[in-house]
C-alpha positions as CSV (number, residue, x, y, z in Angstrom):
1,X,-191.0,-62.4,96.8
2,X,-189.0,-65.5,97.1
3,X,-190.3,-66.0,93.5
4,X,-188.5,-62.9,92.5
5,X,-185.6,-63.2,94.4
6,X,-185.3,-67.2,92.7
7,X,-185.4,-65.9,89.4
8,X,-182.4,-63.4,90.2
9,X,-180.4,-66.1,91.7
10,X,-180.2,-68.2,88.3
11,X,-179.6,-65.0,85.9
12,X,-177.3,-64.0,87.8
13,X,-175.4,-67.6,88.6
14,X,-175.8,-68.6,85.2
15,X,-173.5,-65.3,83.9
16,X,-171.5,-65.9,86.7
17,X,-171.2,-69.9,85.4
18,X,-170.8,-68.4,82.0
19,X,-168.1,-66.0,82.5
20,X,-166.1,-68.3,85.1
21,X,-165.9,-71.1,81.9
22,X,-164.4,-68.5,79.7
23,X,-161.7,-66.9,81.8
24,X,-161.2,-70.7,83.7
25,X,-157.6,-70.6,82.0
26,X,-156.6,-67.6,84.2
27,X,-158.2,-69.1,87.2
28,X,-156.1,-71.7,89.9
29,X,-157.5,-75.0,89.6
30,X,-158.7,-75.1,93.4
31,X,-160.0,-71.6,92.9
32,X,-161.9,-72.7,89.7
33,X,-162.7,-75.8,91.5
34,X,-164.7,-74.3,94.8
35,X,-165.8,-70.9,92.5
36,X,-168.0,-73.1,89.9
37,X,-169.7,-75.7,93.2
38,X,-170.6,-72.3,94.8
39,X,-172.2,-70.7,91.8
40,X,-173.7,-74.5,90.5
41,X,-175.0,-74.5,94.3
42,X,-176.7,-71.1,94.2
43,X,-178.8,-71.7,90.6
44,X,-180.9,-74.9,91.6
45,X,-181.6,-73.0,94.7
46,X,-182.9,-70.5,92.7
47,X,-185.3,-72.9,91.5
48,X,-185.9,-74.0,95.1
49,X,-186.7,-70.8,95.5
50,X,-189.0,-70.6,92.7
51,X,-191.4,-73.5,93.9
52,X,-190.6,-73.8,98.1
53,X,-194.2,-71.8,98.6
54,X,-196.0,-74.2,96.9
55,X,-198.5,-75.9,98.6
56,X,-198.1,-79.4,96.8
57,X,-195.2,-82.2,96.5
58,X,-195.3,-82.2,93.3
59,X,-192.3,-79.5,93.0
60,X,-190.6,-81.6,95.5
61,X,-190.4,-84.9,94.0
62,X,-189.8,-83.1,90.3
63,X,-186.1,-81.4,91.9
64,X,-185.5,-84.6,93.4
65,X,-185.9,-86.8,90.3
66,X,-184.1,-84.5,88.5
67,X,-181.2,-85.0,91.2
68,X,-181.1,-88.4,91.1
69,X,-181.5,-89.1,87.0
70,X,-178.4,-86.4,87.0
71,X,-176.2,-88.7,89.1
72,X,-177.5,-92.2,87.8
73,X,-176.8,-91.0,84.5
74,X,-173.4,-89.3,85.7
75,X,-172.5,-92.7,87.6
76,X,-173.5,-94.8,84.1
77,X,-171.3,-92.1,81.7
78,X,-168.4,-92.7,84.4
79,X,-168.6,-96.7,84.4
80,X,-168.9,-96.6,80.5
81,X,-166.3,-93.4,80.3
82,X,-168.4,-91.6,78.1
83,X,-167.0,-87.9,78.6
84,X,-169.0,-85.2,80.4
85,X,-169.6,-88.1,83.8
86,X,-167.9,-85.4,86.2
87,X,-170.4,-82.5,85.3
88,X,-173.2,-84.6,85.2
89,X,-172.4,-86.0,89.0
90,X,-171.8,-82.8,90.1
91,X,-175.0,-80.9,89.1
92,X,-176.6,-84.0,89.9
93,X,-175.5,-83.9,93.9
94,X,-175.6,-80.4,94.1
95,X,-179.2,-80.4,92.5
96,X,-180.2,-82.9,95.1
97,X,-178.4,-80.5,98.0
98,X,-179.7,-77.1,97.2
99,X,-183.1,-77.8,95.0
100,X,-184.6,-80.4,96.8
101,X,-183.2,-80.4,100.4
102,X,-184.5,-76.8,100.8
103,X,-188.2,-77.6,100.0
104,X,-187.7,-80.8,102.0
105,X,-186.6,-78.7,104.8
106,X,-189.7,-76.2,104.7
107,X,-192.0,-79.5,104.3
108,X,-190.3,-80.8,107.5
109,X,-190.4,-77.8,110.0
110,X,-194.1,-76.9,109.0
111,X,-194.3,-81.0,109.9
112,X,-193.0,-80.4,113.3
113,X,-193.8,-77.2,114.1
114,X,-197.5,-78.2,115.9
115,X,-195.6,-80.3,117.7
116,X,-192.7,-77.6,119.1
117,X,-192.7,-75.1,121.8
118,X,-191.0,-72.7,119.4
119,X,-190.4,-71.9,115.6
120,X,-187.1,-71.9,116.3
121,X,-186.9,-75.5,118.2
122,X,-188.4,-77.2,114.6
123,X,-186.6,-74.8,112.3
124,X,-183.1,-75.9,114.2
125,X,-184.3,-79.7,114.3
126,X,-185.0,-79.6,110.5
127,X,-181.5,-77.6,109.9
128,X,-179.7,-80.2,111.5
129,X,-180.9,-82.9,108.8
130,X,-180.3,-80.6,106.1
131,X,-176.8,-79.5,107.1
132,X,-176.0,-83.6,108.1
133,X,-177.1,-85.0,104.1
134,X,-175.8,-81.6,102.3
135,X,-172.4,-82.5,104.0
136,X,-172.5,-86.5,103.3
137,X,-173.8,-85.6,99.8
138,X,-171.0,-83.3,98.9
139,X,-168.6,-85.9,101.0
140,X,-169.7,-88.5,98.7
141,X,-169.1,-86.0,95.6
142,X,-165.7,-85.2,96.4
143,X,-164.9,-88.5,97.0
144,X,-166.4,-89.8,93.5
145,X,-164.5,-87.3,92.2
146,X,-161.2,-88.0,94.3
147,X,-161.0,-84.5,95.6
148,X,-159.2,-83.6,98.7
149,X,-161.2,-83.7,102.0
150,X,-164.2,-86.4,100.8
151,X,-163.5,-88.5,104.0
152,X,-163.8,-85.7,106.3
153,X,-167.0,-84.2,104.5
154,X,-168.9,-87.6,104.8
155,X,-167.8,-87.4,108.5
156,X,-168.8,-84.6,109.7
157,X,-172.0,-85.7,107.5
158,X,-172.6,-88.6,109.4
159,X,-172.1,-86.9,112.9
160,X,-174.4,-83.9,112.2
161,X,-176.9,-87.1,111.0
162,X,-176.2,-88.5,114.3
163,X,-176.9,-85.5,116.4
164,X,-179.9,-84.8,114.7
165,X,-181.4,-88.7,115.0
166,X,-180.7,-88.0,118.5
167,X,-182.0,-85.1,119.0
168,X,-185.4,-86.2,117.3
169,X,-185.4,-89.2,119.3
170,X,-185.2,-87.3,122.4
171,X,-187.9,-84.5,121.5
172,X,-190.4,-87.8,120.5
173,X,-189.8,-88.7,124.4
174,X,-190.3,-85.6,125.1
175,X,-193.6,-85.3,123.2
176,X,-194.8,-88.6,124.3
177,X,-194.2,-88.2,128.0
178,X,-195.9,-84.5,127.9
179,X,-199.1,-86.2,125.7
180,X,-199.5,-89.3,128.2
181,X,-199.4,-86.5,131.6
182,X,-201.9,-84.3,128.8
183,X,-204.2,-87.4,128.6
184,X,-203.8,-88.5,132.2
185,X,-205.2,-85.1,133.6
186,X,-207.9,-84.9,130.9
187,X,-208.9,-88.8,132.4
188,X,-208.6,-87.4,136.0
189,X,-210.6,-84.2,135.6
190,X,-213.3,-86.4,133.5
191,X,-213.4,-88.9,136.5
192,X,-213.4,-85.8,139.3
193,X,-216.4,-84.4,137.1
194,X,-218.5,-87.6,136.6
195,X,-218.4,-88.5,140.8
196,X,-219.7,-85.0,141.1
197,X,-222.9,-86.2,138.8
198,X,-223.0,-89.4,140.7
199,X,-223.2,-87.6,143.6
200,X,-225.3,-85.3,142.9
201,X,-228.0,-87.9,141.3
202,X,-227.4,-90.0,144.7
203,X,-228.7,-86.3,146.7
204,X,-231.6,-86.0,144.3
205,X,-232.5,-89.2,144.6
206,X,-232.6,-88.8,148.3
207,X,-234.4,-85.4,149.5
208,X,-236.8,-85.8,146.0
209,X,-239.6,-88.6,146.0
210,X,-239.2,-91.3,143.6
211,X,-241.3,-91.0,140.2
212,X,-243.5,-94.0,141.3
213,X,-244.7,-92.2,144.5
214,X,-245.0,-88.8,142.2
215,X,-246.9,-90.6,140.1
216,X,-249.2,-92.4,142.6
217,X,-249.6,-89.0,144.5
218,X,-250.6,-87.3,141.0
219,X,-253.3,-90.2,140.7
220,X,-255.1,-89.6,143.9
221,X,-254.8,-86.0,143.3
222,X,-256.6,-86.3,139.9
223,X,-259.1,-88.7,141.7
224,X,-259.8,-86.3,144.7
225,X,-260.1,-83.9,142.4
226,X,-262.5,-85.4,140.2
227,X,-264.5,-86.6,143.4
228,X,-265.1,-82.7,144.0
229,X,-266.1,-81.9,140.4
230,X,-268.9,-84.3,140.7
């Protein structure tokens, strides 16, 4: 289904893409501006989209070197002006953001998720990181780009980063101090268990007769009985 639905998303975004580059004369700049990063956003999700069930990393690491080669080589056309840096950069981030960061985010919550009380404890942990680096990355992409409100992407990045490094550090505690009570109880009910043996060997050993008196008695039996025979 997600397959399907993946597909869609790029035929769809690409006409929209198509159509927005035609009639981007008639179009406000700022319009133009936040119309194409929402459609660029929604077709390498649609790839995301595509692979995010798959059981290896290989899908994974594919998006993201496909991220970073777009902005190296958008970064390198910039320094040596060679025209066509600014789209490069942009698909680049935005590749990174919506084609890799979702499969990363999947990866992470079925990571975590053993170790939650609830889906929805992991899923929100994981969504914190992926809402923290999509906001620095864009941040960073409006800045590059010297659009309005960079700064204030990249800082609201950095504090949903923060919250989530936080909140990770305090559900390890969390884990640790609810493993070590786990391990504790398991060492206390083993030690509880293994007096009971002990003491239970100490009253066998005291109403039964030792095997050295068994094994004497069993001798004279055999001998009396013999003794008879003949």
């Amino acid at each position: 289904m997600t397959r399907k639905i993946g597909i869609a998303l790029i035929i769809v975004f690409s006409l929209v893409l198509v159509s927005l580059i035609m009639f981007s004369e008639n179009i406000p700049k700022v319009a133009f501006i936040i119309l194409t990063i929402l459609t660029c956003s929604q077709i390498p999700f649609g790839f995301a989209l595509i692979s995010i069930n798959s059981k290896t990393r290989t899908a994974k690491r594919i998006h993201l070197a496909i991220g970073v080669f777009l902005l190296t080589a958008g970064l390198l056309s910039r320094f040596l002006l060679i025209p066509g840096a600014a789209v490069e950069i942009i698909v680049g981030i935005l590749w990174f953001c919506f084609a890799y960061s979702p499969i990363e985010l999947k990866h992470k919550y079925q990571k975590w998720l053993p170790f939650s009380k609830t889906k929805f404890e992991s899923l929100l942990l994981s969504s914190i990181d992926f809402v923290g680096i999509t906001m620095l990355a864009i941040g960073i992409m409006f800045k590059i780009q010297k659009w309005p409100g960079g700064n204030s992407l990249q800082y609201f990045g950095l504090m949903i980063l923060l919250i989530g490094l936080i909140s990770w550090n305090f559900k390890f505690k969390k884990e640790v101090v609810r493993r070590k009570e786990a391990e504790d109880k398991i060492h206390e009910q083993f030690s509880e268990i293994q007096d009971s043996i002990n003491y239970a060997k100490r009253i066998q050993s005291a109403i039964l007769p030792s095997d050295r008196i068994v094994k004497n008695r069993w001798q004279i039996h055999s001998f009396c009985t013999n003794q008879k025979i003949l």
